[in-house]
N, C-alpha and C positions, 0 to 999 in steps of 0.2 A: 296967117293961118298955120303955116307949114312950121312958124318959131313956137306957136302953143301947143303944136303936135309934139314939139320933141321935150317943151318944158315941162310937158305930163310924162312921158316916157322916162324921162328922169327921175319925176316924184314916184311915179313907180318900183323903179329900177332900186332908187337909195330903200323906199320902203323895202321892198324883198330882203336886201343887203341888212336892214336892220332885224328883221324877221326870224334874216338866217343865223346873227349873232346870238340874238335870244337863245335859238332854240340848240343852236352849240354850245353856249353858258350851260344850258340847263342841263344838255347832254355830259358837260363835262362834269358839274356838279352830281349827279347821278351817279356817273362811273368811280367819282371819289368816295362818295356816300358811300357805294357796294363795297368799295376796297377795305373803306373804314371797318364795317360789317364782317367783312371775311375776316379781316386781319382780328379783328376783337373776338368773332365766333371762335377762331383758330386758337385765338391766345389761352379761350377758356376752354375749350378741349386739350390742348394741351395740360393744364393746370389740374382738368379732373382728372385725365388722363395717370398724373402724377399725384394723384390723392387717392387713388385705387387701393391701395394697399396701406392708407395711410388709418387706423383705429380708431382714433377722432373723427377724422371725415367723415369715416362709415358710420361711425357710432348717431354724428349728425344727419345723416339723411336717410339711414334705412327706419322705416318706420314699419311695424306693425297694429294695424287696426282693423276695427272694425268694416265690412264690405255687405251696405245693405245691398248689392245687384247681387250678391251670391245667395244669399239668404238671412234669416233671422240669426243673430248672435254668431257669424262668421266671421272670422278675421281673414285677413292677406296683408302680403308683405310689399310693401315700394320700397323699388331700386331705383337706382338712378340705371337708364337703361345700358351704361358703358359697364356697368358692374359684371364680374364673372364669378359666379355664381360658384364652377368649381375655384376656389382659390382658399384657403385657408385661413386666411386672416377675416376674408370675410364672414365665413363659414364661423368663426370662432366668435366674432363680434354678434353675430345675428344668433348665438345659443346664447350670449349674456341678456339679450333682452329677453329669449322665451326664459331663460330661467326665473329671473323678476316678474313676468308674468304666471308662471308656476308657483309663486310663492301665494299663492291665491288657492282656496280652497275648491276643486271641482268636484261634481256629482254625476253620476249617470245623467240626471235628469235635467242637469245644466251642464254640460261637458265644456272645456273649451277646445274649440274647432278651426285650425289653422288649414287655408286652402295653399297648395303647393309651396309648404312652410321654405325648403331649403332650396328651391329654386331646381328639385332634381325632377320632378312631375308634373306637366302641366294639367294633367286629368287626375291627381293625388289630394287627399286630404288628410290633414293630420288631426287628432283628436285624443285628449287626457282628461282621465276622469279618476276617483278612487273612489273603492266601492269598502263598508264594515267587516265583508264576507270574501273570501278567495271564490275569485270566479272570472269565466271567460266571456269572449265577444265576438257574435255571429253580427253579420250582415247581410241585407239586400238593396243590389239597385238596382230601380224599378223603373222604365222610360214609356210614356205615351205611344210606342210603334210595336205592331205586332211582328215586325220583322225582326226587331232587336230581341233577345232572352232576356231574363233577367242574369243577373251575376249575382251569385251567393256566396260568400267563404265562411270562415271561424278561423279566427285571427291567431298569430301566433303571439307569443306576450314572454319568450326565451325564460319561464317558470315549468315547476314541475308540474308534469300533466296540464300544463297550459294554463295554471288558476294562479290569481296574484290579486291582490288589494289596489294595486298601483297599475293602472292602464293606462298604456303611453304606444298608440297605434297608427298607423299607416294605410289609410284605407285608399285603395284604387281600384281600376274596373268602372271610374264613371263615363259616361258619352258625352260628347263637347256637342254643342250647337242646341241643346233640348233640357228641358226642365229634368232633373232627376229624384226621383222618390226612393229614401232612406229607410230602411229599416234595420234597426237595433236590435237584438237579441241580448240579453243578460241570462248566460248559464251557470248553474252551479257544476258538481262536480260529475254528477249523474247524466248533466246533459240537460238538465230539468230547466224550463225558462221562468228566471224569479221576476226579470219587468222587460220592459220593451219601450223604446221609441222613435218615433216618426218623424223626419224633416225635411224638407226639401230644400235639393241645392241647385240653381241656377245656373246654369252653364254655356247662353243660348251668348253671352257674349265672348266665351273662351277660344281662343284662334288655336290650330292646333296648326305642327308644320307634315305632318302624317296626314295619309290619307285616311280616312276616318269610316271607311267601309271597305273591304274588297271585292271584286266580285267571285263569286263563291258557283263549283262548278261540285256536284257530286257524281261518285262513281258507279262502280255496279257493286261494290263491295257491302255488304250490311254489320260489317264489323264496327265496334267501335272506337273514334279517335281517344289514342291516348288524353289524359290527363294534362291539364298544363297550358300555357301561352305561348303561343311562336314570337319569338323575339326576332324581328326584322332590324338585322346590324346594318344598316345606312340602305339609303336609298340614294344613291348617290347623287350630290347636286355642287356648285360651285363654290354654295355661301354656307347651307345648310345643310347639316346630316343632324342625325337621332336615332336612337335606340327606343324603337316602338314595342308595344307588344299589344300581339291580336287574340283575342278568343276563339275557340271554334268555328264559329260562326263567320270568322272575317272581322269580326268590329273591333274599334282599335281603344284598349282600356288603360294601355299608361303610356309615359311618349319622354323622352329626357332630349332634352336639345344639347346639340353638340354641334360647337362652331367651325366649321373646316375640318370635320374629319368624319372618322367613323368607328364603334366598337368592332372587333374582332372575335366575340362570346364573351361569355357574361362566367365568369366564376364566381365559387362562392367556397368558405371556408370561415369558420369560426365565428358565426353570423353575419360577416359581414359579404359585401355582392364588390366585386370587382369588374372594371372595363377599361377600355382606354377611352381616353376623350382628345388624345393630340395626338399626333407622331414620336412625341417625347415625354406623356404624360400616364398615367392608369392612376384612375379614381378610387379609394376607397371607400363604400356608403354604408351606411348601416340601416338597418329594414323601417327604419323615422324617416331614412330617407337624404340624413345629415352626410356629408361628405364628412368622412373624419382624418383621412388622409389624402397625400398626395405624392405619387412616386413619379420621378423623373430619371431619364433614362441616360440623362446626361449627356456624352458626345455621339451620341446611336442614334439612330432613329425606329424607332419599332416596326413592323409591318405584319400583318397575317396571320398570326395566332402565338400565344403564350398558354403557360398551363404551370404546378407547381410541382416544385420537387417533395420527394423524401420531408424535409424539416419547413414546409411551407415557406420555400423563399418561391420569386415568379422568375422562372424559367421565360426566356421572349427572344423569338427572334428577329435581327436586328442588321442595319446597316450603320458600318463604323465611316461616321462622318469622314474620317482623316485618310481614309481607304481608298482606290483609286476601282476596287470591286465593290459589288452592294448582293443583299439578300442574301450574305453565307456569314452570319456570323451567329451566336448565339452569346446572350449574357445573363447575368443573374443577379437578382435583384433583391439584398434581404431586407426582410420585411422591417427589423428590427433598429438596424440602424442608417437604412437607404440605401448602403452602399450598393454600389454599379462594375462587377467585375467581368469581363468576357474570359467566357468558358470553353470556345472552342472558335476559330477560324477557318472555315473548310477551305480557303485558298491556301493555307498551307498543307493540308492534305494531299487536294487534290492539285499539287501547283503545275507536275505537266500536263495536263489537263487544259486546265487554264492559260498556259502561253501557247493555246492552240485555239483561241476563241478569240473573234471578232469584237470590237463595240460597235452594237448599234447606235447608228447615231442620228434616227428616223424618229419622227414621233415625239410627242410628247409623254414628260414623265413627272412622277408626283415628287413632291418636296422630298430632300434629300435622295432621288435617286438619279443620279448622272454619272453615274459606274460601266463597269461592264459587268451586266447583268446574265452572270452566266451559268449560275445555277438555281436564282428563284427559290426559294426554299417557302413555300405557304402552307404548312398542315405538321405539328411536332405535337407527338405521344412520350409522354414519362415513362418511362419501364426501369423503373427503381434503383436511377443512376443510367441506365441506358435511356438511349431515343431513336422513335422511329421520324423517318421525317419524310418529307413531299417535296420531291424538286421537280418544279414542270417545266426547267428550262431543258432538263435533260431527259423529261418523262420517266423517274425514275423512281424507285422507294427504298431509300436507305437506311440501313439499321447501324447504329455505331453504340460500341458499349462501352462503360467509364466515363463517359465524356466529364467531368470534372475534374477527372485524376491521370487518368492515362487513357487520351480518346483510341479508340480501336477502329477499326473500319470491319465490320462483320459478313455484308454482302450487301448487292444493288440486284433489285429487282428490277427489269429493265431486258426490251429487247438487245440479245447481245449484239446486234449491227451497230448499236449508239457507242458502246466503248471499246467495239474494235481495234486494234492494233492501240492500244492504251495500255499501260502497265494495270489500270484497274479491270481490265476485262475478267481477269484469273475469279474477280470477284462477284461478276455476275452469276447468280443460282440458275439452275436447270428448269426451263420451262416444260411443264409434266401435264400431257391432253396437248389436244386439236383448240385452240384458241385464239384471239386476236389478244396481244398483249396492249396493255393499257397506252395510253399518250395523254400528255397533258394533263394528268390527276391532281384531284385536291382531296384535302378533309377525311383525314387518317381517322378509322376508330381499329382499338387493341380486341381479341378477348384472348384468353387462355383456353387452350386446349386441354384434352385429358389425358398427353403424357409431357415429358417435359420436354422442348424445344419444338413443341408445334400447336403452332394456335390458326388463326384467322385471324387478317384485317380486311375492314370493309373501307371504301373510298367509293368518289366520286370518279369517274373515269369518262373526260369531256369531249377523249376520241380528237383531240386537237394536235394536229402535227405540226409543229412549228417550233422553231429555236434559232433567235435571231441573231446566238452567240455564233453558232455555228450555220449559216447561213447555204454551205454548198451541198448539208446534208438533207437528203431526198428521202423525204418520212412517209412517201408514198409505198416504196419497196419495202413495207413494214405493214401496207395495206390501211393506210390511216392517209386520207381523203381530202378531209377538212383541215383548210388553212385558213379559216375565217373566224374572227372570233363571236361574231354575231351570227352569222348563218353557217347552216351543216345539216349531214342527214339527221344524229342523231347520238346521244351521251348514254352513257349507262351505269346502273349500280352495279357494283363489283364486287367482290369477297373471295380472295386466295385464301387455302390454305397454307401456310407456310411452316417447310421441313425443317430445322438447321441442323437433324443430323444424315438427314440425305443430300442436304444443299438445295433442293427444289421449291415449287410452290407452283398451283394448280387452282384453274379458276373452280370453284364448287357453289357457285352461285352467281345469277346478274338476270338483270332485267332492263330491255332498254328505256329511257328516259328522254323529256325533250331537252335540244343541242342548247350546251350551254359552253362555248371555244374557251373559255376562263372563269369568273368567279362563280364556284359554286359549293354546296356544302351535301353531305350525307350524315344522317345523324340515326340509329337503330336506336328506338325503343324498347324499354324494360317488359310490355307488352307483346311484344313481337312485331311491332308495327317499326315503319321508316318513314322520317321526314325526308324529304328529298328538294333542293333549293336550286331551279335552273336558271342563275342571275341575270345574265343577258336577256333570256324573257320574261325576267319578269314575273313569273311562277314558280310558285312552291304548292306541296301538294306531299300528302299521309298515305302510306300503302301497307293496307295487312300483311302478313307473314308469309303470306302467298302472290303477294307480288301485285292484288290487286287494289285499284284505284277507291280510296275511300272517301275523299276528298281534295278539290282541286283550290287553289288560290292566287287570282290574278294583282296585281298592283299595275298602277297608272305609275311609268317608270319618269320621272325629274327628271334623268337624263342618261342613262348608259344603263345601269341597271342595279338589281337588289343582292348588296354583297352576300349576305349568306344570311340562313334562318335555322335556329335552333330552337327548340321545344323544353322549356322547364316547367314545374311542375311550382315553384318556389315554396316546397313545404320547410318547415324548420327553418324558414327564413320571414314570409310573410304569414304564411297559413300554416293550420294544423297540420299536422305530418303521420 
């Protein structure tokens, strides 16, 4: 009895043993299968990888057709989704086939209709038509909510008084997630409407990376918001940024994705709209939407605002990769044959200065900056060969003239306890009135005054005390509080007047604002009104000429907060002007 006990025990025993081979075969079989897998998905990433920029490849796999989920006689474009969209070669490949598709006769009344032709708008549609008679092109679009308006323009067509045979446009302004109702307007020259039509476009399947409402807070004010779309330059996130823009209302009508980074403002010159889309890159687009260029910055890396000179080259400023400092450099960029020259160095300027500062070496910092970050430069004004500029490592507003020929150091606005015992102190100007002087400022605007050497600058003033270069310097005895860059009492709008033949400047205007210890933007409109962008919350917000609240705008913040927000009108670019 006790020998058939153990001879089952055995048959047991061997069974499990076989069991367990099985099922390690199979396990191992499995983990070889996955390796196969990886290693062959990897090989063909790889491969597409290295056919990005190859004009065949692309030629083979970017297709434009027809797209019945968008609507009737709609085309769209497939990518292969590693495609980048800004890149040139692409960019160039994908006009050979609309050109061949051009070759095709269009009408008003059959147009062809390309949804986010160039890959720069995902709420954009492109549309070409030629009409027997010179004439222009209104639009509306129209959504099932009565909380949304509609959006109306009259398009720009870069002809005179706006009329031309040949229609080649950019229409934006639609809403992602909801059906949208088109209306077409055909005007002669009088404004007179010769036909009209009606289509609707499909968008309930369009993903946007914007938030695609904001909530919307109004004031006591009954003036009215400037003209124009707030262009929300990143919302800052790890993977994804974009260059959104909101209408009045909050709702978000165009949206350009940008991969790892963010724009700095939006310029524009000689119809074309410029931005940055890397650390080392600025897009050039033309109002179809086509990227037509692409400037590289070469061994720099960009950060915080650029703007043009005199002969339309881009003025940016820049950190010199090769540099052991970061955010004091300035270079220039012509348009004409790329080249990349630095224009000015402020560590050579200010260099005993600088062998007087710290690196911090706390915290984390964006791509290319692991310097010593000792003067922060975010806010440069052109003054026609001169620059004003914004340094908030030292809370200061520096004016320097020549800078391409022979830089000058003109004066630093700036409490004089910051460059005390410094050889630059001689060049702090006289603070004139009872005021707190500014800390931590961003977002320089110029105007002229009515005699010569005194004007006004308005800026952001974050009331933030902090400078990590100089770390034993106590910015409290300056009566500035806040050393947080997320919480504080409270920021404010600013506007000196500035003397330079008495040396002074004097606060003649402010009003305070919510705290924002870093990225933030001030922008004066042609109205009298001000945008006002306080990043860390996440709010931007319009105030009449008296300071008061006309309307307020919240965003759901990705992650830290909304770098800056400027206000354009984009006439003589997209719309009539």
């Amino acid at each position: 009895m006790k020998k058939k006990k153990r001879v089952n025990k055995k048959r047991d025993w061997n069974l499990i043993k076989r069991v367990a081979l099985v099922v390690l075969f199979l396990v191992v079989i499995s983990v070889v299968s996955c390796g196969v897998v990886i290693f062959i998905r990897g090989l063909n990433e790889k491969i597409v990888e290295s056919q990005l920029n190859d004009e065949a490849w692309l030629a083979q796999h970017i297709k434009i057709t027809k797209n019945n989920n968008l609507g009737k006689n709609i085309y769209s474009v497939s990518r292969p989704i590693d495609v980048k969209v800004f890149d040139m070669v692409y960019q160039e490949v994908l006009q050979e086939k609309i050109d061949v598709l051009l070759e095709e006769s269009y009408s008003f009344s059959n147009p062809l209709m390309i949804y986010n032709l160039y890959g720069t708008n995902t709420l954009g549609l492109n549309i070409y038509f030629k009409t027997e008679e010179e004439s222009k092109l209104s639009y509306t679009i129209h959504v099932d909510d009565k909380e949304i308006p509609d959006f109306s323009r009259t398009l720009d067509n870069d002809s005179l008084n706006h009329l031309t045979k040949n229609h080649q446009y950019q229409l934006i302004g639609f809403v992602p997630g909801v059906k949208n109702e088109v209306t077409l307007a055909l005007k002669d020259k009088d404004d007179k409407v010769i036909d009209t039509k009606k289509f609707t476009l499909d968008f309930t399947g369009i993903s946007v990376n914007a938030e695609e409402k904001l909530e919307v807070k109004d004031g006591n004010s009954q003036e009215e918001l400037a003209n124009g779309l707030y262009a929300m330059l990143g919302n800052d996130s790890d993977q994804q940024d974009y260059l959104a823009l909101y209408d009045n209302d909050g709702i978000l009508r165009m949206e350009t994705e940008i991969r790892g980074y963010r724009s700095h403002r939006i310029l524009f010159r000689n119809g074309k709209m410029y931005y940055s889309i890397s650390q080392s890159k600025i897009a050039e687009v033309n109002f179809l939407g086509q990227v037509t260029e692409i400037y590289n910055t070469g061994h720099y890396y960009l950060h915080h605002d650029y703007t043009f000179d005199n002969d339309g080259n881009l003025i940016v400023l820049a950190n010199n990769k090769k540099k052991k400092t970061e955010e004091d450099c300035i270079i220039k960029i012509d348009l004409d044959t790329k080249a990349v020259t630095e224009i000015i160095d402020f560590e050579d300027m200010f260099k005993s200065y600088v062998e007087t500062c710290t690196l911090d070496t706390t915290g984390a910092r964006d791509e290319g900056e692991d310097g010593l970050d000792w003067l922060h430069l975010n806010s440069i004004v052109w003054l026609d060969g001169d620059v004003l500029l914004s340094s908030r490592e030292t809370s200061s507003i520096i004016r320097v003239n020549n800078v391409e020929t022979e830089p000058e150091l003109v004066y630093i606005l700036s409490d004089p306890k910051i460059w005390e015992d410094t050889e630059f102190s001689e060049y702090v100007y006289l603070k004139k009135g009872d005021f707190k002087i500014h800390a931590g400022q961003h977002s320089l605007n110029y105007k002229e005054g009515s005699e010569d050497g005194v004007y006004t600058i308005t800026f952001f003033d974050n009331n933030y005390g902090k400078a990590n270069s100089q770390p034993k310097f106590d910015y409290s005895k300056l009566g500035i509080k806040n050393q947080d860059s997320f919480k504080g009492d409270s920021s404010y709008y600013y506007v000196y007047e500035v003397n330079e033949n008495e040396k002074t400047f004097e606060l003649v205007d402010s009003f305070e604002i919510l705290y924002s210890g870093i990225v933030s933007s001030v922008q004066p409109m042609d109205n009298g009104n001000v945008v006002v962008d306080s990043g860390t919350a996440g709010v931007f917000a319009e105030y009449d000429e008296n300071h008061n609240l006309i309307r307020q705008f919240t965003a759901k913040l990705n992650k830290y907060m909304i770098y800056r927000v400027f206000k354009y009108d984009f006439n003589d670019f997209w719309f009539e002007g």
